[in-house]
N, C-alpha and C positions, 0 to 999 in steps of 0.2 A: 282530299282534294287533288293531291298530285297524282292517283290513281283515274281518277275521273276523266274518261272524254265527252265530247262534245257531240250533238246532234250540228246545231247550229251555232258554231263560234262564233260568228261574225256579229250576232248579239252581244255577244263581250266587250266590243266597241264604245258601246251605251253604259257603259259602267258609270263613264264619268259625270251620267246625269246626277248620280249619287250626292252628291256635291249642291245642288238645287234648294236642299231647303236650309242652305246656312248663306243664302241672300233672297233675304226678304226684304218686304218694303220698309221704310224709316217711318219707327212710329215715338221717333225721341220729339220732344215740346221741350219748347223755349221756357225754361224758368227762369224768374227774376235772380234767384239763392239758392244755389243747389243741394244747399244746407236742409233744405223745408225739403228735398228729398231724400226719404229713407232708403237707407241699404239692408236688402231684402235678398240672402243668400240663399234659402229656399226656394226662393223666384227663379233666381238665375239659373240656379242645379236643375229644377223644372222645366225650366227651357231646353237649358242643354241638351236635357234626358230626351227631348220632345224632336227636337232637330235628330241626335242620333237614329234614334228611331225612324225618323221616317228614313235616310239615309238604309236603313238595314233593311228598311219594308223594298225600296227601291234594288237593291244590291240582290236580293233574294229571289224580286222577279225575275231579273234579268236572268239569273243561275238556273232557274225553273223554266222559264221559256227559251233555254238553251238545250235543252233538252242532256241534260249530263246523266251519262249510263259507264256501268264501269265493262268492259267490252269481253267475248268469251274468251274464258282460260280453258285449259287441262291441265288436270292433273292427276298424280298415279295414285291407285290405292290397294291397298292388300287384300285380294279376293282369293275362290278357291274356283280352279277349271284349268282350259286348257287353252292354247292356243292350234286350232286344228282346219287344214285343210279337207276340202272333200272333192277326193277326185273321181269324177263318175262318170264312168262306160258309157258309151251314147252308141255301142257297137249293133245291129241291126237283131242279133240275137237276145241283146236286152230286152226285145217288142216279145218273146216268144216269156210262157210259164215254165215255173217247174217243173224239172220233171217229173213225171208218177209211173210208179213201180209196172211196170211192162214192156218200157214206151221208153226207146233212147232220146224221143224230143215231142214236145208236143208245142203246137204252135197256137199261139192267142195274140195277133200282131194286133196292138192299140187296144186291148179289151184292159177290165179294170184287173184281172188276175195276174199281167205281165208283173216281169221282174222290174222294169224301168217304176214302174207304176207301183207298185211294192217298196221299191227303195224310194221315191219321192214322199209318200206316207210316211214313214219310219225315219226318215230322217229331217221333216218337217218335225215331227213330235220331239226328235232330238235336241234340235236345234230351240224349240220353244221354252224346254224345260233345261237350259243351260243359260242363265241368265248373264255371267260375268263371262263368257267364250268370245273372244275373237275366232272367226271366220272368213273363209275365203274359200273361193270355186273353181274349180278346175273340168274344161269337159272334153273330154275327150272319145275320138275312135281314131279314121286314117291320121289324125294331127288333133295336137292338144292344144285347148283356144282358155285362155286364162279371162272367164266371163265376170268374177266378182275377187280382189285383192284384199287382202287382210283387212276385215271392219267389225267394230262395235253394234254395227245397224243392223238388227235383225230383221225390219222390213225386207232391207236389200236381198240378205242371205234367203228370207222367206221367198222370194219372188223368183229371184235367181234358179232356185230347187223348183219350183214351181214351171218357170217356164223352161228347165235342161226335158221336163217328161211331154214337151210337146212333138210332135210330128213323128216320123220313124228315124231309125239308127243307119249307118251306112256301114258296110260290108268287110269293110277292113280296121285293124286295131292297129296302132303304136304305143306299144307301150312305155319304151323307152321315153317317147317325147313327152308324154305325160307326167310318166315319174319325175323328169328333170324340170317340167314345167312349173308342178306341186313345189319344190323345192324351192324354187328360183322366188317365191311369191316372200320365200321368207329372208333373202337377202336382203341387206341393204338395214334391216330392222335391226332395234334393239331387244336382246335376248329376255323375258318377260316372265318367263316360266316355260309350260312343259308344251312342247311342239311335236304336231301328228299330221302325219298324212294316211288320212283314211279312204282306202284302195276300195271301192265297189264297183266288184267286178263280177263276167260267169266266166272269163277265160283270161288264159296266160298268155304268154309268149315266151319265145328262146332268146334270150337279148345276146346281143354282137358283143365280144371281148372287152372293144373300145365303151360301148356302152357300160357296159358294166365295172369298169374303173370310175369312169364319171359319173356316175351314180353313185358309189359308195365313198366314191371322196367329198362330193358335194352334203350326200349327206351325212357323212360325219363328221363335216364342217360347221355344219350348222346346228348337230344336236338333236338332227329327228330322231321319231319313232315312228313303223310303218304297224299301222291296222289293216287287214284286206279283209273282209267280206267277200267271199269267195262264195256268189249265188250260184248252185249246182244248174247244170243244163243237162246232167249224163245219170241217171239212177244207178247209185250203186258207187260211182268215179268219187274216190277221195284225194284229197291234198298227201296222206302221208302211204307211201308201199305196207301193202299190205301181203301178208300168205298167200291168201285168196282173192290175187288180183285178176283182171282179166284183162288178158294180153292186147283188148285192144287199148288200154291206155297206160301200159307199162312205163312210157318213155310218153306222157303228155306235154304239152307246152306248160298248162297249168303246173303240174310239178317238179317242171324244172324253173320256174319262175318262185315257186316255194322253196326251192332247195337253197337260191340263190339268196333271199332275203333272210334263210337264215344262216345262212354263212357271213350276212356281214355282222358285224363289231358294232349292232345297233339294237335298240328293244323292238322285236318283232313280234306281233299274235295274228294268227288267221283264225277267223269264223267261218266254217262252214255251213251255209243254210240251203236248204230244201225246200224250206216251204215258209210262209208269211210267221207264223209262231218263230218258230229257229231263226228267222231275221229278226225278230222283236226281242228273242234275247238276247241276242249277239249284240244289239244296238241296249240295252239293256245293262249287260256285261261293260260295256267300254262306258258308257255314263256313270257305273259307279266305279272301275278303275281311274277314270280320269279328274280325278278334284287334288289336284295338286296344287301348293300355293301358288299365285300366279300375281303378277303385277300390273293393274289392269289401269288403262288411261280412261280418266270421265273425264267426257267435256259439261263446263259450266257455262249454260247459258246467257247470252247479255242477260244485264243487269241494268233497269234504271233507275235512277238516283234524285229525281226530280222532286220527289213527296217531301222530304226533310224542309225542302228550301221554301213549301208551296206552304204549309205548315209553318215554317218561319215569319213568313211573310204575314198570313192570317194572323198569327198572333200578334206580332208589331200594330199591321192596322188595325186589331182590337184596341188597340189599349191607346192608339192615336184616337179614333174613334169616340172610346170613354172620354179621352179630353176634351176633344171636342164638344162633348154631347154638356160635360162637368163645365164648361167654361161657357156654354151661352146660354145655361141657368143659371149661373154666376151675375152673367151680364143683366138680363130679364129679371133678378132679384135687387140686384141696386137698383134700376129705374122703377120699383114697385116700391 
């Protein structure tokens, strides 16, 4: 009861009808000798019991047509996942496919083979088969727009990825404001378990000095780890120097942006993919890396309370009922 709120208090008011059926009419007779009347304690306790009762038949409606529900909670419970951002490229190059072996680019802008359109697939399936994940979106190119914050709702997050693959990409990247965006989502939280920012991206950038202090203090304030999905645009161009590089991407953006996230003091993996398979393992890969204990908030739906008392009630007017029914065959059986 002291957990219990109300739909409609103001019914509680009426309580005091409660009280109604211990003034009844006088049904006391004038005896000559009070003596000629017997005392009958079975009687009385009968009565009692019969007044109570209705009394509780009354009290119960009231509680039931108050509509009493115990209101939502949350609470934590020990699950296994992650708590992970997704921060996704919306750069105009995103609209374009992978590469294939000839060809430094080949262009498919809004066809179902782009890379944007690839990664919304792969990581809708991600997202479905990760049941205990908190999620959060991040989308970026010239400036990073923080579309969906840290949530349980995997509607939201579903809809979210759904509508980042609509229209085309625009022509310029930031990355720095991205990275610092991703991060920023997890301020202010309580530390839960294992925290990611997954980077899906085809290109890099050279971040400014000052950037790159505030990035790695941010996030080793907060405990990230960076995953990037590094969707190929160039055949051949890898993330790590090779023997057999080819001089036009000796000194790339991309691999100075790899160089950089591993230099920090943090868990860092790149995926390299090529083509729709190598995205699915890579998205594959990090699904079974990431089941770390995690401390995960369920919310508990209202709750209403109304049955017990509705229940109560029925049963009191049953059994008032039965007396009633027991007491004017009673009556009908002396006059016979």
């Amino acid at each position: 009861m002291i957990d219990l709120h109300w739909s409609l208090p103001q019914l509680l008011f009426l309580l005091p009808l409660a009280i109604l059926p211990w003034f009844n009419h006088n049904q006391e007779k004038t005896v000559a000798w009070v003596d000629f009347v017997p005392v009958d304690p079975l009687s009385n306790t009968i009565g009692f019991m019969l007044k109570l009762l209705a009394s509780l038949a009354i009290i119960s409606l009231l509680f039931a047509l108050s509509g009493p529900y115990k209101p939502e909670q949350k609470i934590d419970k020990v699950a296994a996942g992650a708590e992970i951002v997704l921060l996704l490229d919306r750069s105009r190059s995103m609209d374009d496919a992978f590469a294939i072996k000839g060809q430094l680019l080949m262009k498919s802008v809004a066809k179902s083979d782009s890379k944007r359109r690839t990664a919304r697939s792969y990581l809708t399936e991600f997202v479905k088969k990760r049941p205990d994940d908190r999620f959060g979106f991040v989308f970026f190119s010239s400036s990073a727009i923080d579309l969906l914050p840290l949530t349980y709702s995997k509607e939201s997050i579903l809809a979210t990825i759904n509508a980042s693959a609509l229209g085309k990409g625009l022509s310029e990247t930031n990355m720095s404001k991205a990275l610092l965006e991703a991060a920023s989502l997890y301020e202010g939280q309580a530390y839960r378990g294992s925290r990611i920012v997954l980077l899906v991206s085809d290109g890099g950038q050279e971040l400014e000095p000052e950037d790159k202090a505030k990035i790695a203090a941010l996030y080793k304030e907060l405990n990230l780890s960076i995953y990037w999905i590094y969707m190929r645009s160039t055949q051949g161009m890898t993330l790590d120097e090779t023997e057999n590089d080819n001089f036009l991407w000796t000194d790339t953006p991309e691999r100075k942006l790899h160089t950089y996230f591993k230099s920090l003091d943090l868990p860092y993996r790149a995926f390299e993919v090529e083509s729709v398979k190598t995205f699915s393992e890579a998205i594959d890969e990090i699904d079974r890396q990431q089941y770390q204990t995690l401390i995960v908030e369920q919310t508990l739906p209202r709750e209403a309370k109304e049955k017990p008392f509705y229940w109560l009630a029925l049963v009191t007017l049953l059994l008032l009922s039965l007396a009633q029914m027991y007491t004017a065959w009673g009556v009908r059986a002396a006059h016979e």
